[in-house]
C-alpha positions in Angstrom: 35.5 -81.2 10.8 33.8 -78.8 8.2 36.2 -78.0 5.1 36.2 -75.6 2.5 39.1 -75.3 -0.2 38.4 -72.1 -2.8 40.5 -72.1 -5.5 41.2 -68.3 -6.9 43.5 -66.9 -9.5 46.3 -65.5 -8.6 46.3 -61.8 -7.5 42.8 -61.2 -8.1 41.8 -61.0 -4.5 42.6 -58.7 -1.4 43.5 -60.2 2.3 40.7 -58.2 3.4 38.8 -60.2 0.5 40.2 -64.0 1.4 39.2 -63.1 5.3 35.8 -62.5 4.1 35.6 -65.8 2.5 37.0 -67.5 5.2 35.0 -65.7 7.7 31.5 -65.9 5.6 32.3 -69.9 4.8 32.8 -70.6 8.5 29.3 -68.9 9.6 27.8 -70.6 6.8 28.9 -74.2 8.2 27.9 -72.9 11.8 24.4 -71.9 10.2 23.9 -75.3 9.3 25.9 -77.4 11.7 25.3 -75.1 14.8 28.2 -73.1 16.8 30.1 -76.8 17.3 31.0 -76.3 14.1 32.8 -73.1 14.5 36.1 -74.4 16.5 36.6 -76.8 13.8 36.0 -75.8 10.3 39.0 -75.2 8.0 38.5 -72.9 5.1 41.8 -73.1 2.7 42.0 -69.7 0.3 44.5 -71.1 -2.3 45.8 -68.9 -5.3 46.4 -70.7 -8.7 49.0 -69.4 -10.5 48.2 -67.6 -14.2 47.9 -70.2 -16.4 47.4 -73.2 -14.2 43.7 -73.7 -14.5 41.5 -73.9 -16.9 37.9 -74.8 -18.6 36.7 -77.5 -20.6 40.1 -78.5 -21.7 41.1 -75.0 -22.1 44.0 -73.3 -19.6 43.0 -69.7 -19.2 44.7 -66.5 -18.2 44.2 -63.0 -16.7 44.7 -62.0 -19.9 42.2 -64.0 -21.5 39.9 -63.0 -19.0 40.1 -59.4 -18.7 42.9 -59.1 -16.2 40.9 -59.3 -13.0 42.6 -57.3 -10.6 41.7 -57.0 -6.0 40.2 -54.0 -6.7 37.7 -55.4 -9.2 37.3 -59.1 -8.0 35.1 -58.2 -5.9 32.9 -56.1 -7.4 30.0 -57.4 -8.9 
């Protein structure tokens, strides 16, 4: 069974955002595994809370990062 977990912050992405991940990750892994795949491929959206993830041994924050907001995440 294809599986994809993404990882996001918090609040910085739309439903109509996380349905287009799940929905472009699952035609990827048909793409490649053929329509099979389709029926069986999990794709988990979870959303970190502020502060719970980091860099190079440094948590970040919206804050730190410029707030990033679902009506900017996706943009660009």
């Amino acid at each position: 069974m294809p599986f994809a977990n993404f990882k996001v912050p918090e609040k910085t992405l739309t439903p109509e955002q996380k349905e287009e991940i799940v929905t472009r990750t699952t035609e990827l892994y048909v793409e490649i595994y053929g329509e099979r795949a389709r029926a069986n491929t999990m794709v988990l959206v979870e959303e970190v809370a502020d502060g719970g993830w980091g860099i190079s041994g440094n948590v970040l924050t919206l804050a730190m990062l410029g707030e990033a907001t679902p009506t900017d995440a996706g943009d660009g």
